[in-house]
C-alpha positions as protocol buffer text, in pm:
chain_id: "A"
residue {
  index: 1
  type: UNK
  ca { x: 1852 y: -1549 z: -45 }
}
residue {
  index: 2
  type: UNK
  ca { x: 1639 y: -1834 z: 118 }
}
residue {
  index: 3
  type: UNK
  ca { x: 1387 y: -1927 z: -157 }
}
residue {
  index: 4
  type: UNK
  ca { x: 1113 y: -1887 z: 167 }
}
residue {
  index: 5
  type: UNK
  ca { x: 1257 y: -1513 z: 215 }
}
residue {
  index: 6
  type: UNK
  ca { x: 1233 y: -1439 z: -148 }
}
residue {
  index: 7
  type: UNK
  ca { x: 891 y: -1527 z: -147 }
}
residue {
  index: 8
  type: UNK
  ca { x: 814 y: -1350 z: 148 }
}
residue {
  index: 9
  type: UNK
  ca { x: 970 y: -1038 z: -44 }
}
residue {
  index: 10
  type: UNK
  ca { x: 762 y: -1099 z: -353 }
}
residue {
  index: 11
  type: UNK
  ca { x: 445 y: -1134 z: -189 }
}
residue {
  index: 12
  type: UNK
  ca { x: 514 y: -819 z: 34 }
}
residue {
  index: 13
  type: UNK
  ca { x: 600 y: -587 z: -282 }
}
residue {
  index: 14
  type: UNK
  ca { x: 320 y: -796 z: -435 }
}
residue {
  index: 15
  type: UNK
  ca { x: 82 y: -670 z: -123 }
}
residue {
  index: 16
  type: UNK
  ca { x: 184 y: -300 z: -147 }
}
residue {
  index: 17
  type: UNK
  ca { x: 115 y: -247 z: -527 }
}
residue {
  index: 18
  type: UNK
  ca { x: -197 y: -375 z: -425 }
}
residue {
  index: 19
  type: UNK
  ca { x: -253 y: -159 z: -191 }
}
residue {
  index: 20
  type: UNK
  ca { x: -123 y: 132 z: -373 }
}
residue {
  index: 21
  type: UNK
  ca { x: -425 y: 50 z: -601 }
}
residue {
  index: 22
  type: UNK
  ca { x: -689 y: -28 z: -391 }
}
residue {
  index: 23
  type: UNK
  ca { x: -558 y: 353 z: -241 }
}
residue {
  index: 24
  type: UNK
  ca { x: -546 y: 482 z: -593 }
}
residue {
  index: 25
  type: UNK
  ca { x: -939 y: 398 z: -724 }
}
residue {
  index: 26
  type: UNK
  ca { x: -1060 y: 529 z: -352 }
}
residue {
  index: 27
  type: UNK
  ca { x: -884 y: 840 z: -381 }
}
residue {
  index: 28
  type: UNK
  ca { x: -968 y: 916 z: -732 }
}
residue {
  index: 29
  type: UNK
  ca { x: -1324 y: 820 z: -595 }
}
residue {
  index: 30
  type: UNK
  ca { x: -1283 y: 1131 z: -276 }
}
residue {
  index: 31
  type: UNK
  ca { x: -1118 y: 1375 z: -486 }
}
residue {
  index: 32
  type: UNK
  ca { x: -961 y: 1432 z: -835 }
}
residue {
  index: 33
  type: UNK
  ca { x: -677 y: 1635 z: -713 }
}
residue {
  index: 34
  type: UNK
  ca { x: -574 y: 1408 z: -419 }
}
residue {
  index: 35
  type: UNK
  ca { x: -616 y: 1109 z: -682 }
}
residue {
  index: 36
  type: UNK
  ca { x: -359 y: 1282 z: -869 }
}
residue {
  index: 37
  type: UNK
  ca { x: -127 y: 1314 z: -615 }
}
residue {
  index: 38
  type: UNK
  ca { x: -192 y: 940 z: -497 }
}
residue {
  index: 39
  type: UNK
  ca { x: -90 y: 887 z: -877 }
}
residue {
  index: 40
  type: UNK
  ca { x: 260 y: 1106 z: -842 }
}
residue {
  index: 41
  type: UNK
  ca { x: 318 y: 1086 z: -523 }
}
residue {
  index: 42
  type: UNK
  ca { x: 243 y: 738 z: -336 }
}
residue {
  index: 43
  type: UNK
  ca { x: 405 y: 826 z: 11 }
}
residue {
  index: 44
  type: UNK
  ca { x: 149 y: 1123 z: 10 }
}
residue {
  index: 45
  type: UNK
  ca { x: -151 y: 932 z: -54 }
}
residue {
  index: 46
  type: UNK
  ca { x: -84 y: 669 z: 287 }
}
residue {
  index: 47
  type: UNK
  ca { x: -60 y: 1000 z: 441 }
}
residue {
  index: 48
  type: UNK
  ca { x: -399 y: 1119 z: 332 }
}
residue {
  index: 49
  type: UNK
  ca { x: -538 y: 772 z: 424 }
}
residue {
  index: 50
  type: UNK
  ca { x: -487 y: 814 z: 753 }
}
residue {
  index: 51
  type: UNK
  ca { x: -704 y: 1085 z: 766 }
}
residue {
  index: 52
  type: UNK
  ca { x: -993 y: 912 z: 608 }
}
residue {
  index: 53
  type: UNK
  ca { x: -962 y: 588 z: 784 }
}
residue {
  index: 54
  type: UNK
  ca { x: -1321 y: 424 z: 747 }
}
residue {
  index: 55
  type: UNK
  ca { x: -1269 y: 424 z: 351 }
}
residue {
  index: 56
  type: UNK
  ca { x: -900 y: 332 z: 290 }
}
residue {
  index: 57
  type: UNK
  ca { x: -909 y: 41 z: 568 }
}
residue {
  index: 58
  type: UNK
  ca { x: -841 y: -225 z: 358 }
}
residue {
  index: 59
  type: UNK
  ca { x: -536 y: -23 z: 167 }
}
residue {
  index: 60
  type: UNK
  ca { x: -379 y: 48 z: 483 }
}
residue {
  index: 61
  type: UNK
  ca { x: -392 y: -321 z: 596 }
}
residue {
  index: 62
  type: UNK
  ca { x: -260 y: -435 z: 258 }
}
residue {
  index: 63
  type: UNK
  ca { x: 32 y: -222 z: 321 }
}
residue {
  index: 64
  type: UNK
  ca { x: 93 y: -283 z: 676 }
}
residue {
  index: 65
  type: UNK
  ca { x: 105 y: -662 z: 567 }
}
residue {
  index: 66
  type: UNK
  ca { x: 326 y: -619 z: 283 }
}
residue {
  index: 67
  type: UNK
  ca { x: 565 y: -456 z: 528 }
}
residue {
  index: 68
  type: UNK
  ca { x: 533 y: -705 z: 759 }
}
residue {
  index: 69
  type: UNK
  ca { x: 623 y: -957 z: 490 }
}
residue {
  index: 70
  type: UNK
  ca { x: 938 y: -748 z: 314 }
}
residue {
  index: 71
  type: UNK
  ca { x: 1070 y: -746 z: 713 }
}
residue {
  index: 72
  type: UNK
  ca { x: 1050 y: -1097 z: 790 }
}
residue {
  index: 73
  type: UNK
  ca { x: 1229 y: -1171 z: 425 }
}
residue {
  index: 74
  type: UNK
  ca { x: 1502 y: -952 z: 583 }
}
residue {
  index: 75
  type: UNK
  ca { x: 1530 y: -1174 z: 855 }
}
């Protein structure tokens, strides 16, 4: 591995803890049941973001940009 594609990896895994708990603290913040699933079940909790868009923005972003960064490392 490239050391410009490992750091592209880093930084996306790096970007999508992050987001994970930015998404965390807001949905604790909503709801303590749907914090708890956030907590247990991560894939759930982008699902529930989506649905309450205007206060999980910038987790969303975070995550789409860590993806975008894990893809290009694939490259």
């Amino acid at each position: 591995m490239e050391p410009l594609e490992a750091t592209f990896w880093v930084f996306g895994w790096v970007l999508l803890a992050a987001s994970w708990v930015v998404l965390l603290i807001q949905s604790f913040k909503e709801d303590y049941a749907w914090g708890l699933s956030t907590l247990f079940l991560p894939p759930l909790s982008y699902l529930y973001a989506l649905f309450i868009w205007e206060k999980t923005r910038e987790a969303i972003m975070l995550a789409v940009l860590g993806w975008v960064c894990i893809f290009l490392s694939l490259g």
